[in-house]
N, C-alpha and C positions, 0 to 999 in steps of 0.2 A: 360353727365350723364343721366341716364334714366327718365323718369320725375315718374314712377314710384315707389318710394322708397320703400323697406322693412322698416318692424319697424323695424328691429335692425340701420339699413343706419338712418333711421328719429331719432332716439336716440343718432346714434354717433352725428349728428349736429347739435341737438340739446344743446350738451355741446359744441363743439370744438370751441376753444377761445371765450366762452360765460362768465360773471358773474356770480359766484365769483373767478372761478378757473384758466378760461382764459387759460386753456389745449392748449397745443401744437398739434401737429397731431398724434403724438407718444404716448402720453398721451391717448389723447383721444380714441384710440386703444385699450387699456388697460383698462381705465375705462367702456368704453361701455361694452366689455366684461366680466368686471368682479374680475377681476385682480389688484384692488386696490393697490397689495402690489406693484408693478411693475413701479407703475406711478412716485414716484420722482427717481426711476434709468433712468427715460425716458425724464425730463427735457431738458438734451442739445443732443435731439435724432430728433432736427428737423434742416429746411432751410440748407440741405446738411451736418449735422455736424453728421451723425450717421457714424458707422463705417464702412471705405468704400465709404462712399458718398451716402450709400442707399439710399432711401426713408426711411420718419422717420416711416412714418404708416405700412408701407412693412417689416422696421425693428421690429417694436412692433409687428406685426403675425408671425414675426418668432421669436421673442423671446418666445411665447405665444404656438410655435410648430413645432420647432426645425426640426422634423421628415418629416416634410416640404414644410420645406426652397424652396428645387428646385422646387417643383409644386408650389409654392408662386411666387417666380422670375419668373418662366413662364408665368403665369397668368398675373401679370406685364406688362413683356413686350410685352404679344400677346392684352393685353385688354390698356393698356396705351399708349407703346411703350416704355417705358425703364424703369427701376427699379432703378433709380438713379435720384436722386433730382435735380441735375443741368441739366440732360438732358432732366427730365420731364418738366421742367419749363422753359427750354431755345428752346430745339426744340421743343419739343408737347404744350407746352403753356397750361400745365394741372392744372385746380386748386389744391391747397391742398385738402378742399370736397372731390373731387373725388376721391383721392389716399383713402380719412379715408374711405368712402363708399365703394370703390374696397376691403381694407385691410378686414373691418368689414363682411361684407358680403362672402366672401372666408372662412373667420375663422369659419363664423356661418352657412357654407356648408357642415361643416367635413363629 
């Protein structure tokens, strides 16, 4: 991850899995953003359980912007290397952070 952070990146982890709320990555997505309403449909949207196998934070900016999805999954896998949670995490060995920082930062690109 860059050691650079934008503020919107230093916001998403500043909540993600922090006290009191202890957001998920998909959550945290959502909240940083803005999008409150979004965050309990985003509970069981992480550690590979979003639809598909997404990533949970990949899945929450595209929940967040449908119109897209494909330039999201691109982004993904040209800046991660896959857009899927067990891949991210078994062959790229990526942290969570970094997906919510890749997710948040793309969205806050529009």
């Amino acid at each position: 991850m860059d050691t650079q952070l934008t503020p919107i990146e230093q916001k998403a982890l500043s909540i993600f899995r922090q006290p009191p709320r202890h957001l998920n990555c998909a959550q945290t997505v959502c909240a940083t953003m803005g999008r409150e309403e979004l965050v309990p449909a985003m509970q069981n949207c992480n550690v590979g359980r979003a639809p598909g196998g997404t990533c949970g934070a990949l899945y929450a900016a595209i929940a967040m912007a449908p119109e897209r999805e494909s330039e999201l999954r691109e982004l993904f896998t040209r800046t991660l290397g896959a857009d899927k949670c067990a891949l991210l995490k078994r062959d790229g060995h990526v942290p969570c952070p970094r997906c919510v920082c890749t997710a948040v930062r793309a969205l806050s690109e529009e």
